[in-house]
KEVOKE-17116 format. One line per field, with one value per residue (C-alpha): residue number from 1; x, y, z. Coordinates in steps of 0.2 Angstrom, whole numbers, plus 2048, in hexadecimal, padded with zeros to 3 digits. Example, Ala and Ser with C-alpha at 12.3 -4.5 7.8 and 13.67 -1.06 7.14 Angstrom:
i <- (1  2)
x <- (83E  844)
y <- (7EA  7FB)
z <- (827  824)
//
This chain:
i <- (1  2  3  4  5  6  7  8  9  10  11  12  13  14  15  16  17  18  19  20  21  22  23  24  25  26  27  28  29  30  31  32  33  34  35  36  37  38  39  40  41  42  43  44  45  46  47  48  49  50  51  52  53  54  55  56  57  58  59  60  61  62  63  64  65  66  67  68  69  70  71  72  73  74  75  76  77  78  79  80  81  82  83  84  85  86  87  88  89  90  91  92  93  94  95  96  97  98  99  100  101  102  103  104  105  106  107  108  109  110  111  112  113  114  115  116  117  118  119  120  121  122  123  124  125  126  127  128  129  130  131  132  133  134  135  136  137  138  139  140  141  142  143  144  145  146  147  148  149  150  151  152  153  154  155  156  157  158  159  160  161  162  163  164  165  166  167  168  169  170  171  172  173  174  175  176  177  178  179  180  181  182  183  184  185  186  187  188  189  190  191  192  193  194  195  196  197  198  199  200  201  202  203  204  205  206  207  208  209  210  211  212  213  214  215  216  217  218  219  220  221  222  223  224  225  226  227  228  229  230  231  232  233  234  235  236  237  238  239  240  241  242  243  244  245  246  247  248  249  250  251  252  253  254  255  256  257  258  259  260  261  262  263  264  265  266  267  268  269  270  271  272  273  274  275  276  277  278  279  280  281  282  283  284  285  286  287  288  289  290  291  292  293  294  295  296  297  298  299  300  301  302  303  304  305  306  307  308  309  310  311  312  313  314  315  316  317  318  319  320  321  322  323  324  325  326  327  328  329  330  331  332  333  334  335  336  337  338  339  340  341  342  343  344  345  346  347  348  349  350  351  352  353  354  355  356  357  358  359  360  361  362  363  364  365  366  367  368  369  370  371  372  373  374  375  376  377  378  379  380  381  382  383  384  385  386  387  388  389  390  391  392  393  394  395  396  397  398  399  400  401  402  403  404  405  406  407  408  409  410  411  412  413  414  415  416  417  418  419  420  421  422  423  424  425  426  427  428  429  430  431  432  433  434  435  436  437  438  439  440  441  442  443  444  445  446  447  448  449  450  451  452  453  454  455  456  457  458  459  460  461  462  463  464  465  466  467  468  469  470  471  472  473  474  475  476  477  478  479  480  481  482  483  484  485  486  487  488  489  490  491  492  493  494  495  496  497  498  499  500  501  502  503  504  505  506  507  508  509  510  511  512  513  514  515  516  517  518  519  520  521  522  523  524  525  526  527  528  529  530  531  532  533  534  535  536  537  538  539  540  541  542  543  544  545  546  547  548  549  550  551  552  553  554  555  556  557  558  559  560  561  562  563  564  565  566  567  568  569)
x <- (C2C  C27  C15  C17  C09  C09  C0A  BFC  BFC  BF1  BE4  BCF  BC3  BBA  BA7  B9E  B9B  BAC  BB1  BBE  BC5  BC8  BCE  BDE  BE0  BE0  BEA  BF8  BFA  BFB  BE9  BE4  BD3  BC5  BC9  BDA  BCE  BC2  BC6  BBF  BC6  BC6  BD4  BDF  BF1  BF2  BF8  C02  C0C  C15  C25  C26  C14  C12  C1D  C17  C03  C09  C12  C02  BF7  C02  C00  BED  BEB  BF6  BEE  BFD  C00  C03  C09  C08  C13  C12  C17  C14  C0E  BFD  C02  C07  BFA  BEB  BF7  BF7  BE4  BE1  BED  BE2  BD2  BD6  BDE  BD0  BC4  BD1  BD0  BDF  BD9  BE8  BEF  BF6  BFE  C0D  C12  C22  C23  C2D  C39  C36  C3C  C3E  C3B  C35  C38  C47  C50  C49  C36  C3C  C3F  C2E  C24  C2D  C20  C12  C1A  C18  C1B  C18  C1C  C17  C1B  C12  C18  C2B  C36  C41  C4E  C4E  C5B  C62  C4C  C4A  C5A  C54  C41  C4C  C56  C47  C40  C32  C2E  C2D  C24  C29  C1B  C23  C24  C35  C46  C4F  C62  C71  C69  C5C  C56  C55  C44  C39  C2F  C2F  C21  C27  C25  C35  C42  C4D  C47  C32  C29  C1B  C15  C11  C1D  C15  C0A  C09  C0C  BFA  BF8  C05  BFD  BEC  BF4  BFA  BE7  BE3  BEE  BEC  BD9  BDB  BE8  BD9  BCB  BD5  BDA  BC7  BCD  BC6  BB8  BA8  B9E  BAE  BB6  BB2  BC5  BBD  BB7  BC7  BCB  BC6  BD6  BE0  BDA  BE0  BF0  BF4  BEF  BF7  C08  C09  C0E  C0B  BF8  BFD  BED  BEE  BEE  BE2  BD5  BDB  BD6  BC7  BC0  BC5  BBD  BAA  BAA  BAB  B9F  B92  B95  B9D  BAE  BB4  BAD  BBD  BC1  BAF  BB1  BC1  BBA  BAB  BB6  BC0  BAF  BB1  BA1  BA1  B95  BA3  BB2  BC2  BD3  BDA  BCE  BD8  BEA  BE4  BD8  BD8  BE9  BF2  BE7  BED  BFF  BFE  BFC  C0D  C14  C13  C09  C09  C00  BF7  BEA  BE8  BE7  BDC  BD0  BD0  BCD  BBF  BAD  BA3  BA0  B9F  BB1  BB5  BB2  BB9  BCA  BC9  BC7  BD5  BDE  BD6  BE0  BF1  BEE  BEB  BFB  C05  C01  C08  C15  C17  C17  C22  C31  C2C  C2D  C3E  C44  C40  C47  C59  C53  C53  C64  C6C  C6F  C65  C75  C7A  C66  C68  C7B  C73  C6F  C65  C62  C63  C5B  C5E  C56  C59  C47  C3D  C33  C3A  C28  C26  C36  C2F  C22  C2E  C36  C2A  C26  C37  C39  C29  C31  C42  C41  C4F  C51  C4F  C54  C4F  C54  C4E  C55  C50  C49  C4F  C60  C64  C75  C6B  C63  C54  C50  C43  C49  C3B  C41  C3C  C38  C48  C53  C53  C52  C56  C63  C6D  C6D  C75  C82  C87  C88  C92  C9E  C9E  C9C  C97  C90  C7C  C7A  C68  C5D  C4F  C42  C3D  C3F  C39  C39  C44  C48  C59  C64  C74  C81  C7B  C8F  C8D  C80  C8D  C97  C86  C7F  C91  C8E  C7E  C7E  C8E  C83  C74  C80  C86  C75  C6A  C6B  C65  C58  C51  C53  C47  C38  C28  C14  C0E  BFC  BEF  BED  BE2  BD0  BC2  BB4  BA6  BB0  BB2  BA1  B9C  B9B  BAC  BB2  BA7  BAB  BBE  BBB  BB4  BC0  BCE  BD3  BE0  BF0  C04  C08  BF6  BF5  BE7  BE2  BE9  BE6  BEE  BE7  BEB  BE0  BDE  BDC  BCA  BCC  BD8  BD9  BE2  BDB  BE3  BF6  BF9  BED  BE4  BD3  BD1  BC4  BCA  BC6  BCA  BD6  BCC  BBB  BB0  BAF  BB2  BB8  BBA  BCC  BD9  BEA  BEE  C00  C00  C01  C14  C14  C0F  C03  BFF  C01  BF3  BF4  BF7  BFC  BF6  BF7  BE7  BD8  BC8  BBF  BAE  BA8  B99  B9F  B8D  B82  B86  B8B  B98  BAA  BBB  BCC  BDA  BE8  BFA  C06  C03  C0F  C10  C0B)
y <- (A44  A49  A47  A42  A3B  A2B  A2B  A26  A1F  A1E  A15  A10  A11  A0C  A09  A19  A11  A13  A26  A2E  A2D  A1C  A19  A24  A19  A0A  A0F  A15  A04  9FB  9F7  A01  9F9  9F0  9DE  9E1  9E7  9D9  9CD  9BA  9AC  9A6  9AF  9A7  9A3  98D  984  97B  988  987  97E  96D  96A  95C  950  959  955  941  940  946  93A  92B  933  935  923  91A  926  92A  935  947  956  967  973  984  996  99E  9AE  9B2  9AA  99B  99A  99B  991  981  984  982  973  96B  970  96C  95C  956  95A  950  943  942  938  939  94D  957  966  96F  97E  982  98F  99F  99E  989  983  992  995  986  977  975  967  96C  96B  95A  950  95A  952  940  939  93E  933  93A  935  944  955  964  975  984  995  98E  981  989  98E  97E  974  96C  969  960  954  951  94D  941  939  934  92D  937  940  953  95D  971  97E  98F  9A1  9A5  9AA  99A  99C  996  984  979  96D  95B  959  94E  95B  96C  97C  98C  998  9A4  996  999  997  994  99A  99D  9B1  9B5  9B6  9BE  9AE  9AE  99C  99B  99D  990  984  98A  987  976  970  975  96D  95E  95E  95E  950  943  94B  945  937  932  932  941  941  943  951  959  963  975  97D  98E  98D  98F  9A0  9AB  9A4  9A5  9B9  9BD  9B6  9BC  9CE  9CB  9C7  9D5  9CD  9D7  9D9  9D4  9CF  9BD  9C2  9D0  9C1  9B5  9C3  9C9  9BB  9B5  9C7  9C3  9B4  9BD  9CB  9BC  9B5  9A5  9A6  99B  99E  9A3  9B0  9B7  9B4  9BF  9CD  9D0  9CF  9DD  9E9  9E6  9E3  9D2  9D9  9E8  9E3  9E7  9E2  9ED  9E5  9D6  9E1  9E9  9E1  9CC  9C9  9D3  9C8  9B7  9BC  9C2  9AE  9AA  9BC  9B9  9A5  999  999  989  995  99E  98C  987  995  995  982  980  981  984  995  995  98F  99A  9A8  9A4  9A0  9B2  9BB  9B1  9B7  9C9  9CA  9C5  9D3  9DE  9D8  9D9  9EB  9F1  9E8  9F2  A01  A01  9F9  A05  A14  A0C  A0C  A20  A23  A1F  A26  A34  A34  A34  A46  A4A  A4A  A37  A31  A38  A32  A21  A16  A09  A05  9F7  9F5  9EA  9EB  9DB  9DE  9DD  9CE  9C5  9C1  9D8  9DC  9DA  9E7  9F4  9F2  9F7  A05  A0D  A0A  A15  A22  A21  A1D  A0F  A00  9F8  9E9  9E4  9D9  9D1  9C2  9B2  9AC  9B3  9B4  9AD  9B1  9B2  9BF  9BE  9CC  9D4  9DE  9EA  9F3  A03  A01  9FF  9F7  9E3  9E1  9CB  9CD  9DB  9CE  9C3  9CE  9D1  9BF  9BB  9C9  9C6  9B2  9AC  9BC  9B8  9A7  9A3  9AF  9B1  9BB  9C5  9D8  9E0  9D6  9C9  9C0  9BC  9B4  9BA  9B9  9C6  9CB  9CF  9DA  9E9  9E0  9DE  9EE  9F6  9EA  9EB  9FE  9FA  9F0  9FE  A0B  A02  A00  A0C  A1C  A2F  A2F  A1D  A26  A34  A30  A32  A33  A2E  A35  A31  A44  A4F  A50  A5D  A63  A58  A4B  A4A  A3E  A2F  A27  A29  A24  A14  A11  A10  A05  9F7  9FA  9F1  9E5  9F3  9EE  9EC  9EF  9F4  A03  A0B  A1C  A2B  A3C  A4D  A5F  A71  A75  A84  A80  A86  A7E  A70  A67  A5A  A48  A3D  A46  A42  A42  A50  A57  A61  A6B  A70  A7C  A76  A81  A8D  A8A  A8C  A79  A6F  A61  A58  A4D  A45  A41  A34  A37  A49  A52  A55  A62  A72  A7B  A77  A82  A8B  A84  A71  A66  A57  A45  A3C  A2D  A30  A26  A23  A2A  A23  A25  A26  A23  A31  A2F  A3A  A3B  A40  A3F  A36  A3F  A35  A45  A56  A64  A76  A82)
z <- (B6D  B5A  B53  B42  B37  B2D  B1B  B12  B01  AF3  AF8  AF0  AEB  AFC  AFD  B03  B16  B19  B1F  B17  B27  B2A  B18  B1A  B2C  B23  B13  B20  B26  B18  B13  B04  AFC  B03  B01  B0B  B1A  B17  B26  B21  B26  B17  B15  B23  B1B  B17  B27  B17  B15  B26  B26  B30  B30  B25  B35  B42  B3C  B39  B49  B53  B49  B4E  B62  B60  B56  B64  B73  B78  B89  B80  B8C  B87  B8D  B8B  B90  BA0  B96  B8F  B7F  B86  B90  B82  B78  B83  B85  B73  B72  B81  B78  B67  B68  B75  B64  B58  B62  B71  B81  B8A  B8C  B9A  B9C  BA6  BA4  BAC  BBD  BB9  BC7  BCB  BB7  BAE  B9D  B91  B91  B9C  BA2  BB5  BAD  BA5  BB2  BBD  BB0  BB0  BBB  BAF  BA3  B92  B82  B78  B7D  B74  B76  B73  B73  B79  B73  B67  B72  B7E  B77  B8A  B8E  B7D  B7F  B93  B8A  B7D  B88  B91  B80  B80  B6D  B6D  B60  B60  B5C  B5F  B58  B60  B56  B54  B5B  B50  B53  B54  B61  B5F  B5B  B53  B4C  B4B  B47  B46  B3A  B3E  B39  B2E  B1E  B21  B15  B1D  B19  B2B  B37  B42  B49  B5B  B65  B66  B54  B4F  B5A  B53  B41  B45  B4A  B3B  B2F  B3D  B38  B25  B26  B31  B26  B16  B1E  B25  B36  B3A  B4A  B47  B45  B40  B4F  B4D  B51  B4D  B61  B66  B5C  B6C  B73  B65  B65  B77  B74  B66  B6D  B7C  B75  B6C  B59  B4C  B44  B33  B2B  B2E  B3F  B3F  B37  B45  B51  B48  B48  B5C  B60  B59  B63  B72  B6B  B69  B79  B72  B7C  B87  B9A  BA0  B93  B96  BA8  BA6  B9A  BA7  BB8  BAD  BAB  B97  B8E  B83  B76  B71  B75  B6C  B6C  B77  B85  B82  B83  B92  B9C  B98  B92  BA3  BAB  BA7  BA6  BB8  BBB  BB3  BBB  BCC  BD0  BC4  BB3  BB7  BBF  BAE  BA3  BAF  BAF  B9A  B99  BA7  B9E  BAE  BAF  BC3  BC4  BB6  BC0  BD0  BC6  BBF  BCD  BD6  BC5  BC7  BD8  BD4  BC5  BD2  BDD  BCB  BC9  BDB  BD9  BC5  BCD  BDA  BCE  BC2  BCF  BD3  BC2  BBE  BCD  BC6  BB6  BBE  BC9  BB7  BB0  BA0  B96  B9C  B97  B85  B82  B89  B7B  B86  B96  BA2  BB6  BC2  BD6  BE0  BE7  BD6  BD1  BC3  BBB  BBA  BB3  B9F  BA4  BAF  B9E  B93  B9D  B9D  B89  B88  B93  B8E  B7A  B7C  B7D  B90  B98  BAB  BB6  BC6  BCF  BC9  BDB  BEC  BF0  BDD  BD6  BC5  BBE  BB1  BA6  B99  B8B  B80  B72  B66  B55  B49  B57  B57  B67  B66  B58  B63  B71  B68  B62  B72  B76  B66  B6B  B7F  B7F  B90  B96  B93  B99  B8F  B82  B76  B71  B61  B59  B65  B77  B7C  B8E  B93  BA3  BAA  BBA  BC5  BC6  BB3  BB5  BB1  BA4  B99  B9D  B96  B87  B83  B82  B77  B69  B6B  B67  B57  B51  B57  B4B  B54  B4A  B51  B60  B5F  B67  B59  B5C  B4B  B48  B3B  B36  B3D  B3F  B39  B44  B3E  B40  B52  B54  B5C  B4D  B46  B58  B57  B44  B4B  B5C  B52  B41  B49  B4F  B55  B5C  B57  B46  B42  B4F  B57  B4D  B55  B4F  B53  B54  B5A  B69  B74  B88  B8E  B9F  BA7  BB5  BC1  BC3  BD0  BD2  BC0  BB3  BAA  BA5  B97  B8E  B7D  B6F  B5E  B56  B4B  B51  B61  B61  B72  B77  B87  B8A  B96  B95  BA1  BA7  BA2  BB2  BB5  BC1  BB6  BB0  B9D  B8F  B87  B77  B71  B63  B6A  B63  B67  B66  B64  B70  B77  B86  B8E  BA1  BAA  B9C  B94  B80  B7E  B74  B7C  B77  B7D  B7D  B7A  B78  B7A  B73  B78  B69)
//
């Protein structure tokens, strides 16, 4: 792996309060003055610009003027699952007596709105369906919702396919030919989007509740999945975010996010996105992983605290139970890494697992873990239940390798081979025959060999340049915790720096311990490098890519870095 560092433009001028520093950060990614930082809501992109809005607004003032029975039915992923609760929330404010939820069972109904999640909620008898955060791929689960002459409204965030279902409405702003700027809205933001617009519409048509519903309440959840779903930070997002975060820093958040953040040991009154990334979002999406996501919704729509709690430390422990199961797949999957010679791993353009032992509800993150290690695109596959002749996979992807479009290439040029798929650019979910397993492996790495260049191949570490002596304070490290919100597309700040090694040492088989001397000087620094312990002793010198992070382990109030990559010198 390379460490390059990011171009940064011309950027200012900048008020005097903000370091040098963190104006050449934010100039790299794209934010070059102060009013493209300023995060106001004010500033949220029109709901009016998203296509579809104006039918999918009338169609729920007829439902909520006539009361009629309105299920929601959304992912079982973190995105979903916040998505539905907004959608319970919100339309409870506008006015909607008679809603329910399902959200499908990973290995029961699969994905969306299928025909087998259909006729589970016939007895419910519905008379609007909504989806959140799936929908657009459903054509066979909206026909079966048709034929039962129930309407269906589409809120989604997905690719559409080469069609669209039968629906009577639909809100997505990837559709061909939206013109809405972002496309990087979550599920959760679209439905957030649609209350919106569905609010203006009964304010100007005076059938709005009163006092008017505050749907700002509801951003906390819009934040987590948004984070958690790992969309892009465009700035319409970053303000979605933004603004989500510094209700959880006042304490306004909904008891089973705070119940969450707190069973996590994250402190509301500084918390930061990647506390959602790492510590609330794995925790809901454990639900959907390995249970049912029911547990999650639940726990994000119950407003007694007591109940919250008990909900997220039921939550807590699947997450636990998640992570054994990780590791061991993950084990499993360097293992065959690792039976193939170096020279095969670099010919190999992407890669593909199966184990009939692995859970179906792991397989996206055993993927992501061996695209980090790898640099290529991965797919894996469990079965879809025991003993199923179906398998169900995850696909992540590196950047400049689309990972949707290249499944869909290889199902132009193989027709039958995948039996169902969707996603977006960089992760995608797809079905298949077990006995085609090798034919699509064999494919797959056909297409990624077309369009993956060498150089998309080489793994890089980008960096945000290099840091002088008196810059390695707490206040620069503070300065950049609460600069965010950090996250995909608007990357955390790493820097990089030649260091000598004054002492090492071994923490826990695999991490490491350093004490390092800046290059050039007699300053110190401490700093780990989780993962970095491979068996030898490191070198003397380093070019290491790094954050700049707070340590106050202990009550002491100290900085260390956090090395990503480290390089011989």
């Amino acid at each position: 792996m390379r460490i390059n560092r990011r171009h940064v433009p011309e950027h200012g001028p900048w008020p005097a309060n903000i370091s040098p520093v963190l104006q050449r950060i934010y100039a790299s990614r794209g934010v070059c003055s102060p009013e493209q930082a300023e995060l106001k809501l004010a500033n949220l992109l029109s709901p009016d610009q998203l296509g579809g809005m104006a039918t999918a607004v009338d169609l729920l003032i007829n439902a909520i003027r006539e009361q009629k029975h309105i299920v929601i039915v959304g992912d079982f992923d973190c995105d979903g699952a916040t998505g539905t609760a907004v959608a319970m929330r919100g339309l409870k404010m506008l006015g909607a007596e008679q809603l329910s939820y399902q959200v499908p069972h990973r290995i029961v109904h699969g994905y969306g709105l299928s025909p087998a999640l259909v006729e589970h909620i016939v007895p419910m008898k519905p008379e609007l369906i909504i989806t959140v955060d799936n929908g657009i791929a459903c054509h066979a689960g909206v026909n079966a919702a048709k034929a039962h002459g129930w309407q269906v409204l589409i809120t989604d965030h997905h690719l559409p396919g080469d069609g669209l279902p039968p629906a009577d409405a639909i809100v997505n702003p990837n559709l061909h030919g939206d013109g809405f700027p972002s496309k990087a809205l979550s599920g959760v933001g679209v439905m957030f989007y649609l209350l919106l617009a569905l609010r203006k519409k009964m304010r100007d048509s005076g059938v709005l509740p009163q006092p008017e519903p505050d749907l700002s309440t509801l951003l906390d959840l819009v934040a987590v999945g948004t984070v958690a779903d790992l969309v892009s930070l465009d700035y319409n997002n970053r303000l979605l975010v933004s603004a989500g975060i510094k209700r959880f820093r006042k304490r306004q958040c909904q008891a089973g996010l705070k119940a969450l953040a707190e069973i996590s040991g994250r402190e509301l009154s500084n918390l930061v996105a990647s506390d959602i990334g790492f510590a609330i979002g794995p925790r809901l999406n454990a639900a959907g992983r390995l249970e049912d996501m029911s547990l999650g919704i639940e726990c994000l729509l119950t407003d007694n605290e007591s109940r919250a709690y008990q909900l997220a430390e039921i939550l807590n422990g699947i997450n636990a139970e998640r992570r054994g199961l990780q590791q061991q797949m993950v084990e499993d999957a360097d293992a065959l890494v690792d039976s193939v010679s170096l020279e095969q791993q670099s010919q190999s353009s992407a890669w593909c697992f199966h184990d009939e032992s692995w859970h179906p509800g792991v397989v996206g993150l055993v993927a992501s873990k061996l695209k980090e290690r790898l640099h290529r695109p991965v797919v894996a596959f469990a079965p879809a239940d025991d003993g199923s002749e179906i398998l169900r996979g995850s696909a992540r992807s590196i950047p400049g390798f689309h990972i949707r479009d290249a499944l869909a290439e290889v199902d132009t040029k193989y027709p039958g081979l995948i039996e169902r798929f969707g996603g977006h650019a960089m992760a995608a979910g797809l079905s298949l025959k077990k006995q085609a397993f090798e034919e699509f492996r064999a494919a797959f790495n056909e297409v990624a060999g077309l369009r993956l260049s060498p150089e998309l191949l080489k793994a890089e570490c980008l960096s945000d340049g290099g840091l002088s002596m008196h810059e390695f304070s707490r206040e620069l490290a503070e300065d950049l915790r609460l600069a965010g919100p950090w996250g995909q597309g608007f990357p955390e700040p790493v820097f990089d720096n030649v260091f000598d090694v004054v002492e090492w040492k071994i923490l826990s088989e695999r991490h490491l311990k350093y004490r390092l001397r800046l290059d050039g000087t007699d300053f110190i620094l401490s700093a780990i490098h989780f993962g970095g312990y491979a068996g030898e002793q490191p070198p003397a010198r380093l070019h290491a890519a790094y954050q700049l992070e707070l340590d106050d382990f202990r009550g002491r109030r100290d900085i260390q870095l956090l090395i990503r990559h480290s390089l011989p010198v």
